[in-house]
Each structure stands twice: as structure tokens, then as C-alpha cells.
N, C-alpha and C positions, 0 to 999 in steps of 0.2 A: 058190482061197481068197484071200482079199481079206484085210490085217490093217490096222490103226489103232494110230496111233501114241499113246501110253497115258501116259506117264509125259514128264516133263522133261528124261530123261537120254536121248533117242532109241529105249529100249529098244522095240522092236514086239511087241505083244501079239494073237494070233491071235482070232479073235470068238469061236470054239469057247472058248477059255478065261475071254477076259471074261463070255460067257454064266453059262461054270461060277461066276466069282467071284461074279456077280452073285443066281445060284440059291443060292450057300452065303452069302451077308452075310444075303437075305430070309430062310430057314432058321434062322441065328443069333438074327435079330432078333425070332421067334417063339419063340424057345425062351429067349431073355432075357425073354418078355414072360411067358409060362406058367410060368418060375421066382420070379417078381416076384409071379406072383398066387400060386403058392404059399406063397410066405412071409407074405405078407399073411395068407391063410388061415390061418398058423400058429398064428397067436395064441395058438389052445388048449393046444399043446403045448411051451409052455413058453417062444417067444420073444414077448416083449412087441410090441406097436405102438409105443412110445415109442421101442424101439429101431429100428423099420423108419421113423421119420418120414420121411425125407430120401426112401430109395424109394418111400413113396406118392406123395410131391409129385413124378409124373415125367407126361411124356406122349411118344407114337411118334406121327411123322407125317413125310408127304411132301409136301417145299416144293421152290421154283424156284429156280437162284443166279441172282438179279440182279447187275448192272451191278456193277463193283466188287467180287465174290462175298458181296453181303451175300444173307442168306437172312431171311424173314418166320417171325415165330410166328403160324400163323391165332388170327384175336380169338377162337375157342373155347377154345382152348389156354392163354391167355393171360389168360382171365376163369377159367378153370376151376382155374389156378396162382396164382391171383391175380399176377401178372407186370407189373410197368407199367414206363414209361421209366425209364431208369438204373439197372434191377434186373440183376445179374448173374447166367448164369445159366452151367451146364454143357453143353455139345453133344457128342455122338459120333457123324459123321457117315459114312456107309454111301452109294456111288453107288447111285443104284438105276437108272437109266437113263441115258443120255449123248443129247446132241441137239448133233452135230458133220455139216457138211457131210462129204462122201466127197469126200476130191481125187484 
């Protein structure tokens, strides 16, 4: 069993478990997204839209770290938030995959 060095601090992470981390963030990120559409549905039973504004204006998606670790909003994302340069915005970032040479 082969392991990858994971973290800054040297700690070595076995794949069997980055795997698992990786199948439990995807998992999470589905189940934040089906809580989000439920509340949305809410509406009827008593909690407003005015009060979810902030939650509709969200989008999930999976980008590249470029150069620097800067990361792109794809232009659908982006027209569909209405999002233009110098808009700040919130991120909660999940590995979903790693692309490192094996030494």
C-alpha cells in the first residue's frame, strides 16, 4: 500500500482513507444541496423566500486550481449569479480529486 503525503505538517495519509474522505465531502455536498432545495420548497409552510435570499443566490461546481491556487467561476455560474469583476463572493472548498505526480 502506497501512501501520499497530504497535509503541510508531513502527516502521511493512506489512499484507502483519502478515498473515504473524498466519498464523504461528495456525500455531504449532496445532502447540503437537497437541504437547500428543501427549504426553498418551504415557502409554503411558513418560512418566507425573503428570508432564504442569500441561499438561492448559491451555485456547486467543480473547477481547476490554477497557478497561484487561484480557482475560475465557469461564465454560467457567473451570468446565472449575476457575479462580475470585483464582486465578492463566499467559497467553501471540498477536494474532490488531486492530480500529484507519485514519487
Amino acid at each position: 500500500m502506497t501512501e501520499q503525503h497530504d497535509s503541510e505538517d508531513g502527516v502521511m495519509w493512506p489512499p484507502q482513507m483519502m478515498k473515504g474522505f473524498q466519498q464523504a465531502s461528495e456525500q455531504a455536498m449532496e445532502q447540503q444541496q437537497e437541504f437547500i432545495q428543501q427549504l426553498l420548497g418551504a415557502s409554503t409552510s411558513g418560512v418566507g423566500v425573503p428570508q432564504l435570499g442569500a441561499m438561492s443566490q448559491m451555485a456547486t461546481f467543480k473547477t481547476r486550481v490554477q497557478s497561484g491556487g487561484r480557482i475560475s467561476i465557469p461564465d454560467a455560474e457567473r451570468e446565472a449569479l449575476d457575479i462580475e469583476e470585483g464582486d465578492i463572493v463566499q467559497t467553501v472548498v471540498v477536494p474532490v480529486k488531486r492530480k500529484r505526480s507519485q514519487e
